[in-house]
C-alpha positions as CSV (number, residue, x, y, z in Angstrom):
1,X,-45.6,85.3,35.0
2,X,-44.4,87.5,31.7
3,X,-47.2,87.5,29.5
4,X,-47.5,88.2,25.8
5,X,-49.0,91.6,24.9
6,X,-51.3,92.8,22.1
7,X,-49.2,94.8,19.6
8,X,-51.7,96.7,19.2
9,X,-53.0,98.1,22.6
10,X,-50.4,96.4,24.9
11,X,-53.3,94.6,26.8
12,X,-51.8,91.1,28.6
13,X,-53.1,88.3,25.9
14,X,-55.2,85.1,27.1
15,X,-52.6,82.5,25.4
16,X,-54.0,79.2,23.6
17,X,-53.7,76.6,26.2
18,X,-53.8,72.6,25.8
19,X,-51.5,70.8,23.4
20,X,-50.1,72.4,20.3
21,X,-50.6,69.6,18.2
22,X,-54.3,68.6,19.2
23,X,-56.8,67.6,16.4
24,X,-59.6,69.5,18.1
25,X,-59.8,73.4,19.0
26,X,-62.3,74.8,21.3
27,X,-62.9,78.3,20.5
28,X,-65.0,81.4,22.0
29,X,-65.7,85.4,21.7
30,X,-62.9,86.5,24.2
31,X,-61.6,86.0,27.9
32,X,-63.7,87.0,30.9
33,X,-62.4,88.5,33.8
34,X,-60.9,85.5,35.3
35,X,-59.5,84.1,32.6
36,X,-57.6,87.8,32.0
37,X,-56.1,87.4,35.0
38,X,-55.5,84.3,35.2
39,X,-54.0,84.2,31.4
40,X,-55.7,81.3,30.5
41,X,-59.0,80.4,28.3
42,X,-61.8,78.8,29.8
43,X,-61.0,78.9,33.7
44,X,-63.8,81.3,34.8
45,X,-67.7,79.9,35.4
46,X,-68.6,80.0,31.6
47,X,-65.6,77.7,31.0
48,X,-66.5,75.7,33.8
49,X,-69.7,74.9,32.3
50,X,-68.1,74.2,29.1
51,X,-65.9,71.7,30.8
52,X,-68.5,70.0,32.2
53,X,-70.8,69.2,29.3
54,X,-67.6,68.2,27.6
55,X,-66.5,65.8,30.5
56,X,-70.7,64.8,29.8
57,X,-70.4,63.4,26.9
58,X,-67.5,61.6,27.1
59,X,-64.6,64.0,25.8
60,X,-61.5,64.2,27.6
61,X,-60.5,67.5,27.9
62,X,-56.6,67.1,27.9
63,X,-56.6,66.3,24.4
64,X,-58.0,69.8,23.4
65,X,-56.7,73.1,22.4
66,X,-58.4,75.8,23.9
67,X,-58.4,79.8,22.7
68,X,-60.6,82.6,22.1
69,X,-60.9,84.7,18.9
70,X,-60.3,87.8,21.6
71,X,-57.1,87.4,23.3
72,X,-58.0,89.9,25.5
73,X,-61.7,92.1,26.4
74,X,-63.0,93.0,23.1
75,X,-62.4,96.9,22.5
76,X,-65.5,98.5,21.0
77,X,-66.1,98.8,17.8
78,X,-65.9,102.5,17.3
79,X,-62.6,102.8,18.6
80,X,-60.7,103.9,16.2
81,X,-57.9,100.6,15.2
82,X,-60.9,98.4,16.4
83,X,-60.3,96.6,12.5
84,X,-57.0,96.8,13.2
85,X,-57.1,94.8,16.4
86,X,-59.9,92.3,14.9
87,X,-57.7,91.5,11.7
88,X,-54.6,90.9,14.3
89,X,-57.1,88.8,16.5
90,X,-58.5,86.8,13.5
91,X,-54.9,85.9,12.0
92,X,-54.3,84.7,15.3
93,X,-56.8,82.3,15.3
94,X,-56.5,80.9,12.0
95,X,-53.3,80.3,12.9
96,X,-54.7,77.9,15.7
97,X,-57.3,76.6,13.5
98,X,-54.6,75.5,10.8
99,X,-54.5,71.8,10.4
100,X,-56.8,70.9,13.3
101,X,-59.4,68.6,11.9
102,X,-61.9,69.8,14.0
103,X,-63.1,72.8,16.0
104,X,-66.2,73.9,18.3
105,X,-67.1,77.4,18.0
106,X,-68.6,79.2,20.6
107,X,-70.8,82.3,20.6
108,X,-72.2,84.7,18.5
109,X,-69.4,87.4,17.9
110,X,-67.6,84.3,16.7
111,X,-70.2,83.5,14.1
112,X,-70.7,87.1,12.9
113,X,-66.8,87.4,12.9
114,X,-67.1,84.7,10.0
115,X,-70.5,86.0,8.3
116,X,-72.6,83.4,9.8
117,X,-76.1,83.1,10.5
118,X,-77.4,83.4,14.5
119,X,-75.4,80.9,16.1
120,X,-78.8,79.5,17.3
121,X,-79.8,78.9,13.9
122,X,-76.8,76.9,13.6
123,X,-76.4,75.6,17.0
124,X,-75.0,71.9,16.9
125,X,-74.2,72.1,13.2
126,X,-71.3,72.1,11.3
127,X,-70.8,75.3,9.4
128,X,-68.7,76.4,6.7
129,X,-66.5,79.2,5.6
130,X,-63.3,78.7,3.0
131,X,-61.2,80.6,6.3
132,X,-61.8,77.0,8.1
133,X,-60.3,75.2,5.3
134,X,-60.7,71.4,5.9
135,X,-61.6,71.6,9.6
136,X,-64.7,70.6,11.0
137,X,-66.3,74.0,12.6
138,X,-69.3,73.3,14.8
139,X,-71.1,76.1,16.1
140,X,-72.3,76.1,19.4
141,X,-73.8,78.7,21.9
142,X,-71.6,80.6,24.6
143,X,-71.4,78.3,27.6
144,X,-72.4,81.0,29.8
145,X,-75.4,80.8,28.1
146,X,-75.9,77.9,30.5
147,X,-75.7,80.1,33.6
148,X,-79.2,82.2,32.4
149,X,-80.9,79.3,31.9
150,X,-80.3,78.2,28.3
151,X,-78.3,74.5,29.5
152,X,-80.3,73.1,26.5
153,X,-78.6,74.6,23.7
154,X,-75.2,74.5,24.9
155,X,-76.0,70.6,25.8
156,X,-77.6,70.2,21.8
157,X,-74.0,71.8,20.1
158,X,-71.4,70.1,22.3
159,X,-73.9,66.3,22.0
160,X,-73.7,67.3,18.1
161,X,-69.9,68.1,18.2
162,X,-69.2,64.8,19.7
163,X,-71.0,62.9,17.2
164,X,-69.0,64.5,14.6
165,X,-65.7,63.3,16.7
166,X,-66.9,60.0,16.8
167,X,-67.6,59.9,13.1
168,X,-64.4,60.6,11.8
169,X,-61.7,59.4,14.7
């Protein structure tokens, strides 16, 4: 499989999967080890959590777009082009977010990325920033979250995310 690389570090990316003209995205912090592998978002045990509260509450799954602010393992912040990789990253996902009417954000790397409270002080709730433009951003927890314990939370953001969905479609 040839895989794009960051232009940047020349790390293999974690490509947006799911179809390109989807009205939802489903976005998190950045690939875990199976999904950088693999080369695609959301395959490894958080994303199989994710799936499954989805699948929960009625969603079907082939009608999202799925990607991660991170294409690839976040480098640490005092590296020295660490802004330069996060403005690349961030473009990136913009990109994706552009013209999808609504979007679940995942995790709180995400929600600092955007200069927004705790993510569980916005957990289930849609939240604003003029970089979403009209789309519906709901914050939600990392799923893997759900593997320590904390299935409550993830279950409260993606129940609220789908009452939003059912709102407007």
């Amino acid at each position: 499989m040839n895989r794009a690389i960051c232009p940047i570090c020349n790390l293999q990316l974690v490509e947006a999967a799911g179809p390109v003209d989807s009205e939802v995205l489903v976005f998190g912090e950045y690939p875990g080890h199976k999904e950088t592998i693999e080369g695609k978002p959301f395959v490894g045990a958080a994303g199989s959590v994710l799936k499954t509260e989805l699948v929960r509450v009625g969603l079907q799954l082939h009608r999202f777009r799925y990607t991660n602010l991170w294409k690839h393992a976040k480098p640490n912040p005092k590296e020295d082009n660490y802004q330069e990789h996060l403005d690349w990253h961030l473009k990136e996902l913009l990109r994706e977010l552009k013209g999808r009417r609504f979007a679940l954000m995942m995790g709180s790397d995400c929600a600092k990325v955007f200069g927004l409270p705790s993510i569980m002080s916005v957990s289930g709730l849609a939240v604003e920033n003029f970089l979403f433009g009209d789309t519906v951003v709901v914050a939600s927890p990392n799923p893997a979250l759900a593997l320590h314990d904390k299935i409550g939370e993830v279950r409260l953001a993606i129940t609220r995310f789908k009452e939003k969905l059912d709102e407007q479609l």
